[in-house]
PQR file of N, CA, C, O and H, with PARSE charges and radii, in Angstrom:
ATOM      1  N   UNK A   1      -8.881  31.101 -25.112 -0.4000 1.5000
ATOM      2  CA  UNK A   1      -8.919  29.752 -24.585 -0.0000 2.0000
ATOM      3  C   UNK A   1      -9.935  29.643 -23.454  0.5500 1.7000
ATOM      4  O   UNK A   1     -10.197  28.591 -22.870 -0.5500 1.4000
ATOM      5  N   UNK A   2     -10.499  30.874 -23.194 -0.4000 1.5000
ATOM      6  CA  UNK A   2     -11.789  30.354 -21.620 -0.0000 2.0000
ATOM      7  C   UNK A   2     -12.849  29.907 -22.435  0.5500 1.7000
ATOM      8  O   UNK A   2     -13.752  29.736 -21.616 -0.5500 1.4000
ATOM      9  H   UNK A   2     -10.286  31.728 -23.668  0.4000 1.0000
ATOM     10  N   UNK A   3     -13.394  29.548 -23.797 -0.4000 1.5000
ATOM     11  CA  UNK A   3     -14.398  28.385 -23.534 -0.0000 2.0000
ATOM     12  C   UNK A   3     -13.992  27.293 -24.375  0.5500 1.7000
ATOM     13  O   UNK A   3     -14.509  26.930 -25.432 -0.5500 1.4000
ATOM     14  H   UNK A   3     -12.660  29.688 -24.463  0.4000 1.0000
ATOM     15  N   UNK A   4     -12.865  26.751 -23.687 -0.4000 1.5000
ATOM     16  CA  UNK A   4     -12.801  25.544 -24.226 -0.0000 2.0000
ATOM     17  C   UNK A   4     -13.861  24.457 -23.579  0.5500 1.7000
ATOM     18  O   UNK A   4     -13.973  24.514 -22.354 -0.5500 1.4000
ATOM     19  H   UNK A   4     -12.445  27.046 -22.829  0.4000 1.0000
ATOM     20  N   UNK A   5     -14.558  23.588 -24.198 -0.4000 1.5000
ATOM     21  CA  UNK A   5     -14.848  22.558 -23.359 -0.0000 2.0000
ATOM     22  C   UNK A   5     -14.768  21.312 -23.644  0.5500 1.7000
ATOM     23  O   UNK A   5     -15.565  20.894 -24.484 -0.5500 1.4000
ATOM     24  H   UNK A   5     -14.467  23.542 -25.193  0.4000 1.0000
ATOM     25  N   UNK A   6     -13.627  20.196 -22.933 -0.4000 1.5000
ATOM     26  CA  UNK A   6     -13.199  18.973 -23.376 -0.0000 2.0000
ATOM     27  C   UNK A   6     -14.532  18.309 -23.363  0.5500 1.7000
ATOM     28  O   UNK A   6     -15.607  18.708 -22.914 -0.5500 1.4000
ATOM     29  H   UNK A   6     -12.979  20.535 -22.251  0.4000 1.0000
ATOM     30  N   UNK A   7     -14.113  16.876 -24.135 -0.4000 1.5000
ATOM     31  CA  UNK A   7     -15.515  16.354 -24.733 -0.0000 2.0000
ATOM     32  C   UNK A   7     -15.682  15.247 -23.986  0.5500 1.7000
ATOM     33  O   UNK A   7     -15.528  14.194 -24.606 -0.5500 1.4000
ATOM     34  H   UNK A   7     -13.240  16.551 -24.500  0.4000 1.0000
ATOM     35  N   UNK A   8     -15.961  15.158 -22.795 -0.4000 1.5000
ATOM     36  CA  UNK A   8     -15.897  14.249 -21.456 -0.0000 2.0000
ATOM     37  C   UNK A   8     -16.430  15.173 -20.661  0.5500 1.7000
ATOM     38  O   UNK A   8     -16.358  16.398 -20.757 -0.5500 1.4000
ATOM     39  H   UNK A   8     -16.086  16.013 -22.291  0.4000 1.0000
ATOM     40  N   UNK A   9     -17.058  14.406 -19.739 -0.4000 1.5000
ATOM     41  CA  UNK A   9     -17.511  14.855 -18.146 -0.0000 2.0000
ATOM     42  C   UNK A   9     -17.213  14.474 -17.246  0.5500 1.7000
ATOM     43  O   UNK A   9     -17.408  13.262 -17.149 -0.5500 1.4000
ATOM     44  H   UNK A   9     -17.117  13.411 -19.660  0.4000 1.0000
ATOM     45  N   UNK A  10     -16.627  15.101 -16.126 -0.4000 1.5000
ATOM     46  CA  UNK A  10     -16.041  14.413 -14.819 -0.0000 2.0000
ATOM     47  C   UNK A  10     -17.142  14.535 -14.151  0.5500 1.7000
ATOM     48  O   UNK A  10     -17.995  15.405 -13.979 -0.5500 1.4000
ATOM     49  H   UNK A  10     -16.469  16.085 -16.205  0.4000 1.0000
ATOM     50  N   UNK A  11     -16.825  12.879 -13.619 -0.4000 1.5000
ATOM     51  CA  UNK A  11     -18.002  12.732 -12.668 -0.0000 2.0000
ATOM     52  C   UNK A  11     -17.199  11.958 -11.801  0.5500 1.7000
ATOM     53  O   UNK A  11     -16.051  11.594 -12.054 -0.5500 1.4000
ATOM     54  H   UNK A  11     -16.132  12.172 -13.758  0.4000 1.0000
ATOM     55  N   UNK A  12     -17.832  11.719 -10.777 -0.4000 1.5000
ATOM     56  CA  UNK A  12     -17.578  11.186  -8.977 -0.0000 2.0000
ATOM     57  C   UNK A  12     -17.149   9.637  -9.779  0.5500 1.7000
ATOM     58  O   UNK A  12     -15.921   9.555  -9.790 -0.5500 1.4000
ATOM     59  H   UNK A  12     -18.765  12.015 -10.571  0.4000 1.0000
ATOM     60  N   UNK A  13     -17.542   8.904 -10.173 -0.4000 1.5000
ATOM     61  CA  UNK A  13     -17.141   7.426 -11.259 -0.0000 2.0000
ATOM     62  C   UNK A  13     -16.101   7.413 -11.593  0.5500 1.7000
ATOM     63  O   UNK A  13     -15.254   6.609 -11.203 -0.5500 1.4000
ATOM     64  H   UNK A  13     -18.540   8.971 -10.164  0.4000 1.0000
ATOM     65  N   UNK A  14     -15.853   8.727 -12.775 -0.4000 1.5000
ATOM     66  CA  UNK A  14     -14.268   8.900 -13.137 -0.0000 2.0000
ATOM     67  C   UNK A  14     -13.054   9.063 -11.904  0.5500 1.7000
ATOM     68  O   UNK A  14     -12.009   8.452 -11.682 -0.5500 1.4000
ATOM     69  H   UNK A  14     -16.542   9.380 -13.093  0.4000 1.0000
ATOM     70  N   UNK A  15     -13.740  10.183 -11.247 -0.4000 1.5000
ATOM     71  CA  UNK A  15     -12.330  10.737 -10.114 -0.0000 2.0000
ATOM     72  C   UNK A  15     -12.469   9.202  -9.122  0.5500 1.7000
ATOM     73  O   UNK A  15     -11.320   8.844  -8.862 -0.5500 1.4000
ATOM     74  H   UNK A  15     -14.590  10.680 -11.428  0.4000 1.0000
ATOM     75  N   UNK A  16     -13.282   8.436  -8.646 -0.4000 1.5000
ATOM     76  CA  UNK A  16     -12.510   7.108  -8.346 -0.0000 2.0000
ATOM     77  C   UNK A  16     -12.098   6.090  -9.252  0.5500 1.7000
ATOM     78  O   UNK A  16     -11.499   5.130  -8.767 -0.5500 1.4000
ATOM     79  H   UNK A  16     -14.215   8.726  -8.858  0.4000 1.0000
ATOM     80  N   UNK A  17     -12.339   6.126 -10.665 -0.4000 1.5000
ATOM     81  CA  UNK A  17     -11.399   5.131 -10.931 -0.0000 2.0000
ATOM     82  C   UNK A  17     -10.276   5.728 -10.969  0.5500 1.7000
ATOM     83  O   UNK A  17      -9.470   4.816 -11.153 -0.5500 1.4000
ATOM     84  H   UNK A  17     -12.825   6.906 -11.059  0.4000 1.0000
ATOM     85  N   UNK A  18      -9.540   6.993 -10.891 -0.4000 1.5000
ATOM     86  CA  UNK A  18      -8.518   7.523 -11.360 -0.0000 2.0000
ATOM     87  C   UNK A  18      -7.958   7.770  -9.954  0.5500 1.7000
ATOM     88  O   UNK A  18      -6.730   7.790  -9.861 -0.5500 1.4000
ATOM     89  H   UNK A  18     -10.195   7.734 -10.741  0.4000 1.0000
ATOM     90  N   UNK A  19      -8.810   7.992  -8.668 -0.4000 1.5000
ATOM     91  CA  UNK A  19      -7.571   7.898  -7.508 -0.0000 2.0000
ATOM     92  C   UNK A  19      -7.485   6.102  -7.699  0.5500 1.7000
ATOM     93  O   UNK A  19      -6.392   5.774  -8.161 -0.5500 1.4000
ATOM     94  H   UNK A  19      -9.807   7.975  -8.744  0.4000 1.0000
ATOM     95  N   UNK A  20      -8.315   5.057  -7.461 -0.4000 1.5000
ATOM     96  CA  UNK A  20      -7.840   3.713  -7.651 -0.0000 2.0000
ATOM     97  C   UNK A  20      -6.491   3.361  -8.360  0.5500 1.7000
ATOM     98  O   UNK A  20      -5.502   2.800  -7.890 -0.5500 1.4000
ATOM     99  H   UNK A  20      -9.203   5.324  -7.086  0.4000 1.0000
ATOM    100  N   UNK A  21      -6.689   3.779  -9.450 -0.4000 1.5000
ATOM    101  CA  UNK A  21      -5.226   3.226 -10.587 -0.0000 2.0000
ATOM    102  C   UNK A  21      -4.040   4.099  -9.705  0.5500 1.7000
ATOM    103  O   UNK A  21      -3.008   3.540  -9.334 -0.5500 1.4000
ATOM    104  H   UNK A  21      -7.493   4.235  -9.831  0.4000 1.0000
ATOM    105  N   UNK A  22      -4.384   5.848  -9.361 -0.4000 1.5000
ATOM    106  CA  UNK A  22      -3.447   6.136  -8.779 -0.0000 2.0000
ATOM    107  C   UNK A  22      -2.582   5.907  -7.360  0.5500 1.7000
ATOM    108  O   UNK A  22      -1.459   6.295  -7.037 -0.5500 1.4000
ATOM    109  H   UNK A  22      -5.222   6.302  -9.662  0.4000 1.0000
ATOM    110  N   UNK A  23      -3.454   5.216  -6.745 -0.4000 1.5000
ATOM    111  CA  UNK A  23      -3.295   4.373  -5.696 -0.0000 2.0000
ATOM    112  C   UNK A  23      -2.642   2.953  -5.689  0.5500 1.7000
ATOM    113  O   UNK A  23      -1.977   2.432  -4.794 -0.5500 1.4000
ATOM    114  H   UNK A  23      -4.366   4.901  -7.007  0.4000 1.0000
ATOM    115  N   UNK A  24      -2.970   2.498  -6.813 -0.4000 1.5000
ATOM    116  CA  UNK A  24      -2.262   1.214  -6.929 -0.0000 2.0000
ATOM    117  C   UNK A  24      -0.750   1.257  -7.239  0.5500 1.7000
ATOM    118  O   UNK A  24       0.216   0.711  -6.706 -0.5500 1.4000
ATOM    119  H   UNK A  24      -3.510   2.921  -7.540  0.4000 1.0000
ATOM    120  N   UNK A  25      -0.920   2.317  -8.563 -0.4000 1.5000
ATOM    121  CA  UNK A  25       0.744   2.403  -8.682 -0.0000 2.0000
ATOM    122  C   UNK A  25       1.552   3.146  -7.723  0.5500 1.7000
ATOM    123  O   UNK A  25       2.738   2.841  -7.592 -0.5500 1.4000
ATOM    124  H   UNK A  25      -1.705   2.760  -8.996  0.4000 1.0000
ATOM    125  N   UNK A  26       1.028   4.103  -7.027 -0.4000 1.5000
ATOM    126  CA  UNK A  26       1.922   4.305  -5.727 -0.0000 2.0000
ATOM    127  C   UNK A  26       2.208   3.270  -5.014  0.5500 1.7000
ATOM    128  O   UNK A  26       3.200   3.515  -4.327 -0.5500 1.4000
ATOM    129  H   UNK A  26       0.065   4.350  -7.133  0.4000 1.0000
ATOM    130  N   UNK A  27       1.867   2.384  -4.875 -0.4000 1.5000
ATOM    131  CA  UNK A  27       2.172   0.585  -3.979 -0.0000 2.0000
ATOM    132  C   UNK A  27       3.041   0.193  -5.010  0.5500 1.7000
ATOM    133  O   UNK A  27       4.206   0.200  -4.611 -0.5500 1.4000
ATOM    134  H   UNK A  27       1.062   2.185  -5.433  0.4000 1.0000
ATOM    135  N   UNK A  28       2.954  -0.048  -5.846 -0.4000 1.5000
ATOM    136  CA  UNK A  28       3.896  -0.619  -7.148 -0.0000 2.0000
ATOM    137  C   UNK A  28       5.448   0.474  -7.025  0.5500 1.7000
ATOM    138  O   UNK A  28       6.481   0.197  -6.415 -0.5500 1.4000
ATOM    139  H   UNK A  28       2.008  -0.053  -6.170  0.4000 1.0000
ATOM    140  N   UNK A  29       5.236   1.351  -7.581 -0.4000 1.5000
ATOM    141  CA  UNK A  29       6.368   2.018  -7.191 -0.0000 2.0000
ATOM    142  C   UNK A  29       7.450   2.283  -5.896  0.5500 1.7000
ATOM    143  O   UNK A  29       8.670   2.441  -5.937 -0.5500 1.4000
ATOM    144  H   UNK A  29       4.397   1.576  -8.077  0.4000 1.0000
ATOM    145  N   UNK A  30       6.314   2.266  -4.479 -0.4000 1.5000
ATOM    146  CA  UNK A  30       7.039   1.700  -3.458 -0.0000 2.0000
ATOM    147  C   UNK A  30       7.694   0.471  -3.326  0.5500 1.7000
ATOM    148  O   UNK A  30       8.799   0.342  -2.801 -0.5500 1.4000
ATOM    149  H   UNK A  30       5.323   2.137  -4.446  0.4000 1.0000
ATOM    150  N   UNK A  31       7.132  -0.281  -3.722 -0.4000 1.5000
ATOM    151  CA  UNK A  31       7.064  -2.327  -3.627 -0.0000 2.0000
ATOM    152  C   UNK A  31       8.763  -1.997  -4.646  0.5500 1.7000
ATOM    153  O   UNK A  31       9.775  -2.521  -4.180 -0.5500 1.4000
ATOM    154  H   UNK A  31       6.234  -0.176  -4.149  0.4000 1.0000
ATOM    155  N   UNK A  32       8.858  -1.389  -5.581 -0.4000 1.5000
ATOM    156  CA  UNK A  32       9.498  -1.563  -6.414 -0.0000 2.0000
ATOM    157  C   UNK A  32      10.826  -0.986  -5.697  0.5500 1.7000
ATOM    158  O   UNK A  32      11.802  -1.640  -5.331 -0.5500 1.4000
ATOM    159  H   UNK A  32       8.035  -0.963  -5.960  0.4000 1.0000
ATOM    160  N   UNK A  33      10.623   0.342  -5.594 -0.4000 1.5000
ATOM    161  CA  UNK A  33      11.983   1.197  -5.036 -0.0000 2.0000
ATOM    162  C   UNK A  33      12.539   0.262  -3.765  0.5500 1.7000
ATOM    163  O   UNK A  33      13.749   0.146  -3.959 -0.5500 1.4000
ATOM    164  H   UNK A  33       9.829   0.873  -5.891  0.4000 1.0000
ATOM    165  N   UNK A  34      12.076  -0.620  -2.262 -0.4000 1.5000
ATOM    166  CA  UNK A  34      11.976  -1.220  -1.523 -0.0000 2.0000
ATOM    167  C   UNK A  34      12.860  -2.534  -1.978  0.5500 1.7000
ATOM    168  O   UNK A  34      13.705  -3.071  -1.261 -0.5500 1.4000
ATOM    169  H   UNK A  34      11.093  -0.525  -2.104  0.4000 1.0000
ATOM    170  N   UNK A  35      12.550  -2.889  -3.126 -0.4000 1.5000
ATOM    171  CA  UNK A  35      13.497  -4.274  -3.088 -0.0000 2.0000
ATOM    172  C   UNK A  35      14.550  -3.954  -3.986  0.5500 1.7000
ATOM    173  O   UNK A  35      15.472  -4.705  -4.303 -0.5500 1.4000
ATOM    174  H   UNK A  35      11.864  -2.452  -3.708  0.4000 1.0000
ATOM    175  N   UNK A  36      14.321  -2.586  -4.445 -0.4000 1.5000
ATOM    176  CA  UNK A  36      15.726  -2.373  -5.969 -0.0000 2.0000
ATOM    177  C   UNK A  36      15.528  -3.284  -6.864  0.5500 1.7000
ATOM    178  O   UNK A  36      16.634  -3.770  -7.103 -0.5500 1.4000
ATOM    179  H   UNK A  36      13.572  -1.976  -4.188  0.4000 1.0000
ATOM    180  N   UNK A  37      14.833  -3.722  -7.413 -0.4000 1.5000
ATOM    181  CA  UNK A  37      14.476  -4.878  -8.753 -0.0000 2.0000
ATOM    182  C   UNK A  37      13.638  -4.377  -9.036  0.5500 1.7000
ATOM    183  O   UNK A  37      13.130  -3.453  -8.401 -0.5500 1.4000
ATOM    184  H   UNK A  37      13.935  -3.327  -7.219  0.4000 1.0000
ATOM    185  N   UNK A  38      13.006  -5.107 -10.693 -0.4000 1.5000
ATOM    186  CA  UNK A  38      11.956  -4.617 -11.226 -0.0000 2.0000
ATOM    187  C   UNK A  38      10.790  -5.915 -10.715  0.5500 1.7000
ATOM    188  O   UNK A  38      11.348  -6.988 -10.485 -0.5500 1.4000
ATOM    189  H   UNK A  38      13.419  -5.857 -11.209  0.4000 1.0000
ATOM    190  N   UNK A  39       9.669  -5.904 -10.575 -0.4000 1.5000
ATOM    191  CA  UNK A  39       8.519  -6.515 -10.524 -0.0000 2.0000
ATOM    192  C   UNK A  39       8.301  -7.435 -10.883  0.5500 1.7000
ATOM    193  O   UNK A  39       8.089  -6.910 -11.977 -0.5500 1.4000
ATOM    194  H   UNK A  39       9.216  -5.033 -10.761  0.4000 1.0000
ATOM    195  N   UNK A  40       8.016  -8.995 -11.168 -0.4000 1.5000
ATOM    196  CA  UNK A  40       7.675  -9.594 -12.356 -0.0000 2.0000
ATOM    197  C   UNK A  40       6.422  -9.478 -12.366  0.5500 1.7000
ATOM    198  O   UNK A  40       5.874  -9.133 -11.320 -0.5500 1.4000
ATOM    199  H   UNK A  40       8.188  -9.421 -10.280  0.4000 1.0000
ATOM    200  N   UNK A  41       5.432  -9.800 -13.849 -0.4000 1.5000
ATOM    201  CA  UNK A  41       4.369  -9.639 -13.881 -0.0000 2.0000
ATOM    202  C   UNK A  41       3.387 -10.332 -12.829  0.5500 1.7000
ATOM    203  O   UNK A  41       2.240 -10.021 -12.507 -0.5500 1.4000
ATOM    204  H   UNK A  41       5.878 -10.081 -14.699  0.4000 1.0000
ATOM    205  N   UNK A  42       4.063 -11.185 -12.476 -0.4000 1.5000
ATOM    206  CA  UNK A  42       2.604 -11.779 -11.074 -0.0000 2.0000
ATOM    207  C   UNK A  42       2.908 -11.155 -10.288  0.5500 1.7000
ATOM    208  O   UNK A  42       1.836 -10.888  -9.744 -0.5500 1.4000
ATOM    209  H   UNK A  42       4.994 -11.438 -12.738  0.4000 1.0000
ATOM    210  N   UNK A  43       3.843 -10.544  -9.629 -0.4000 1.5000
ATOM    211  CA  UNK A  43       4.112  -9.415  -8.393 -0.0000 2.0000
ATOM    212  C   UNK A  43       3.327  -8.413  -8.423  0.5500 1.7000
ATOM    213  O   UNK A  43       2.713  -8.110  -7.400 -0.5500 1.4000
ATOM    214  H   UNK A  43       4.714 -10.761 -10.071  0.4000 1.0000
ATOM    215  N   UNK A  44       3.175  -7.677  -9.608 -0.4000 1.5000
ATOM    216  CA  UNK A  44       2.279  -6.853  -9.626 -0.0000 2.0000
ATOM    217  C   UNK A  44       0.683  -6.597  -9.753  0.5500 1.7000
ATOM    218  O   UNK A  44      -0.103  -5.669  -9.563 -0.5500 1.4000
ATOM    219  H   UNK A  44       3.673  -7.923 -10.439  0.4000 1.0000
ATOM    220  N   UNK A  45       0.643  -8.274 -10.288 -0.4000 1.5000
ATOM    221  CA  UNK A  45      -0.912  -8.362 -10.263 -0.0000 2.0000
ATOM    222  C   UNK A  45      -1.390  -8.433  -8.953  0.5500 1.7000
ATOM    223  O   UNK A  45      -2.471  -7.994  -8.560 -0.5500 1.4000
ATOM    224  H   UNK A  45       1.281  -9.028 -10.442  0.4000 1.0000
ATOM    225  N   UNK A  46      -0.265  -9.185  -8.088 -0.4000 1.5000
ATOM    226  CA  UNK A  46      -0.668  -9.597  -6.517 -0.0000 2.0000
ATOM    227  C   UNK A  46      -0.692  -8.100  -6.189  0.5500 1.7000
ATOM    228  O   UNK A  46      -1.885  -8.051  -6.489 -0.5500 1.4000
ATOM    229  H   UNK A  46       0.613  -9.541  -8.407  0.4000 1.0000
ATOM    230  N   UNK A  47      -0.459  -7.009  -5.886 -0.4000 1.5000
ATOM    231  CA  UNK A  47      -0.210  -5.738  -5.666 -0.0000 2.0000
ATOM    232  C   UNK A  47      -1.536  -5.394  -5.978  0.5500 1.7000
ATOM    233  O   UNK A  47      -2.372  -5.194  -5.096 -0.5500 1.4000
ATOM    234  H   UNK A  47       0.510  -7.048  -5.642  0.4000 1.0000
ATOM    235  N   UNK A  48      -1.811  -5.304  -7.325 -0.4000 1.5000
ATOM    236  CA  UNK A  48      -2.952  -4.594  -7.532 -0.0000 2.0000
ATOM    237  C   UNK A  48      -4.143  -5.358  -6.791  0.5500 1.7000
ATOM    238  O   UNK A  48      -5.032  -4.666  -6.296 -0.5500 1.4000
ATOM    239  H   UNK A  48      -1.133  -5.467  -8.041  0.4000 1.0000
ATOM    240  N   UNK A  49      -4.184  -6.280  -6.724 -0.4000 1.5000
ATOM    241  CA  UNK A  49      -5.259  -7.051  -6.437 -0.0000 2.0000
ATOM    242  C   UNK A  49      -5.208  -7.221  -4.587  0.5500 1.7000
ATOM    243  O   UNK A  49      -5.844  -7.939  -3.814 -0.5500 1.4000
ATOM    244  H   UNK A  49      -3.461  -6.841  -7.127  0.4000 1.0000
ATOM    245  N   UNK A  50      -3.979  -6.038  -4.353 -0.4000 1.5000
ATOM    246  CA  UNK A  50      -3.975  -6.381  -2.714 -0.0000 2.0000
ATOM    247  C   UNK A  50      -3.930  -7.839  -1.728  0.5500 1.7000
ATOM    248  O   UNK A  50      -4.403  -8.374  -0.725 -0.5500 1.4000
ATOM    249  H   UNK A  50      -3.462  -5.455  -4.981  0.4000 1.0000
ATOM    250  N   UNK A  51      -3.114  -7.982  -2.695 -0.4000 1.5000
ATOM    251  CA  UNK A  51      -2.262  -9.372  -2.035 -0.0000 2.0000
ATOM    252  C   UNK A  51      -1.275  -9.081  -1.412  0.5500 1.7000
ATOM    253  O   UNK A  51      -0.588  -9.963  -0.897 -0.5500 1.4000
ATOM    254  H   UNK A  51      -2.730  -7.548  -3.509  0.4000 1.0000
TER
END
């Protein structure tokens, strides 16, 4: 298994969109655990969109 090589390249582009999304849903998941309910869909758009 040492030469596998997946068929993608990480680049500096990828690793921020992927802390972004992972950043958002950590707010979502807090926002969420915080009121004990689930989200409705405009709650969470306001979230992502840092409202």
């Amino acid at each position: 298994m040492g030469d596998y090589r997946p068929p993608f390249t990480v680049t500096n582009r990828i690793l921020l969109y992927v802390s972004s999304v992972s950043e958002k849903a950590g707010r979502i998941t807090a926002l969420g655990s915080l009121t004990a309910n689930s989200l409705t869909l405009g709650q969470v758009r306001d979230v992502i969109s840092g409202r």
